[in-house]
C-alpha positions as CSV (number, residue, x, y, z in Angstrom):
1,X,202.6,128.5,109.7
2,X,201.0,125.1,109.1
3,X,198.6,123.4,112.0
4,X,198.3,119.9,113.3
5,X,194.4,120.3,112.7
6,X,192.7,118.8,110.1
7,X,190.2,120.8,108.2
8,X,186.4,120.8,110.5
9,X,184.9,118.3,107.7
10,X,187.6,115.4,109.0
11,X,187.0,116.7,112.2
12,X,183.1,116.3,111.8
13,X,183.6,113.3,110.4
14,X,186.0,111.4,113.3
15,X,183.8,112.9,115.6
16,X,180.9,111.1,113.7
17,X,182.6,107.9,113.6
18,X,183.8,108.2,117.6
19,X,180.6,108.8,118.3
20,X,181.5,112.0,120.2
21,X,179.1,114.9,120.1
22,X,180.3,118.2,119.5
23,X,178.0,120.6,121.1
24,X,177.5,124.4,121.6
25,X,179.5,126.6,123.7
26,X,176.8,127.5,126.7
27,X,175.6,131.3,125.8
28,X,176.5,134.2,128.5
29,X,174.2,134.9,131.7
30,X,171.7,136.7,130.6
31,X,172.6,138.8,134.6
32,X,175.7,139.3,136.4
33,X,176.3,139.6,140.1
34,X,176.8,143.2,141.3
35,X,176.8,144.9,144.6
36,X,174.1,147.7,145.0
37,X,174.0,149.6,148.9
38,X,176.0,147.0,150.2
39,X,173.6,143.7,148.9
40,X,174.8,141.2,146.2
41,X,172.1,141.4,143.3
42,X,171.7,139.8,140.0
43,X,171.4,142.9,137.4
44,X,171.1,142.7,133.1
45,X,174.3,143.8,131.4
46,X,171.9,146.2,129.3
47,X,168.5,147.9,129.1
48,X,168.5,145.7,125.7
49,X,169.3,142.3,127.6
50,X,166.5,143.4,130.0
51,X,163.6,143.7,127.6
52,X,164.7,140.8,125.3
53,X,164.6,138.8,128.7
54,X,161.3,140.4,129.6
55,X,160.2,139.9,125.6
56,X,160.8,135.8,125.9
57,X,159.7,135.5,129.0
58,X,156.3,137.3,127.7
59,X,156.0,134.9,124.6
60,X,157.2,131.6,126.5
61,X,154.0,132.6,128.9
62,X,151.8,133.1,126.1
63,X,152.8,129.6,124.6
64,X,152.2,127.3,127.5
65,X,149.0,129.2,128.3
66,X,147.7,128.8,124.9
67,X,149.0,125.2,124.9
68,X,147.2,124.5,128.5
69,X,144.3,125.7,127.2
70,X,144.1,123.6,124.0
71,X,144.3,121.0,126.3
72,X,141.7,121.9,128.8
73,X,139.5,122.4,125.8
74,X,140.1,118.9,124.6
75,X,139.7,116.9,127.9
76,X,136.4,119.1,128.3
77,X,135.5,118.4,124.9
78,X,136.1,114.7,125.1
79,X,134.3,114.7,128.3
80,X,131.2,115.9,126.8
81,X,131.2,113.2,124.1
82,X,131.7,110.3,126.4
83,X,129.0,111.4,128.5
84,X,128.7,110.3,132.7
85,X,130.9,107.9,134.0
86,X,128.3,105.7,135.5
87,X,127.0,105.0,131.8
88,X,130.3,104.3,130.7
89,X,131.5,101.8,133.3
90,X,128.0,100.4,132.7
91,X,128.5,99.4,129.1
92,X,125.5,102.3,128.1
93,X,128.3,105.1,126.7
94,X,127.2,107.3,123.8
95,X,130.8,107.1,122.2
96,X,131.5,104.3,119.3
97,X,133.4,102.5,121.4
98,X,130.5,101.8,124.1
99,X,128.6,101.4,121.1
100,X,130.9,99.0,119.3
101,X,131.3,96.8,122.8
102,X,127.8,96.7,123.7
103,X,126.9,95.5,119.9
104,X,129.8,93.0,120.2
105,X,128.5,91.2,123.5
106,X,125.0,90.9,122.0
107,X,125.7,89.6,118.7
């Protein structure tokens, strides 16, 4: 039974050429609409779709609160180095590049 298809390299490659992006089919709901006493609700397909839902949503909290703080650490760091505000807009900053433009106007 021969097909009109090419084989997927040609394919891969006219798409390349087009320009047209292949991409993914989208993945199932991870919940499906059911009816329970009457109300519509939104329930997992399995106790195993549950807890890998619960298991990345567990993770994906971890990362953006490890990530927020690395980044509150580094602002507060980087405030501590540049020292008050008032000295900076002044010219009279500890960092090197108060340092560096104060040197500059005098020389």
């Amino acid at each position: 039974m021969p097909t009109d298809l090419p084989p997927q390299s040609e394919t891969e490659e006219a798409c390349n050429l087009l320009g047209i992006h292949m991409y993914d089919p989208p993945k199932p709901l991870p919940r499906v609409p059911a009816r329970i006493d009457g109300k519509q609700c939104l329930v997992f397909r399995s106790e195993g779709d549950r807890q890998a839902m619960v298991k990345s949503c567990k993770s994906e909290v971890e990362r953006r609160c490890t990530q927020g703080a690395s980044a509150t650490c580094s602002i507060q760091a980087m405030d501590k180095c540049r020292g008050p505000p008032v000295l900076r807009w002044l010219g009279f900053s500890k960092s090197a590049t108060g340092e560096t433009r104060v040197g500059r106007g005098m020389t």
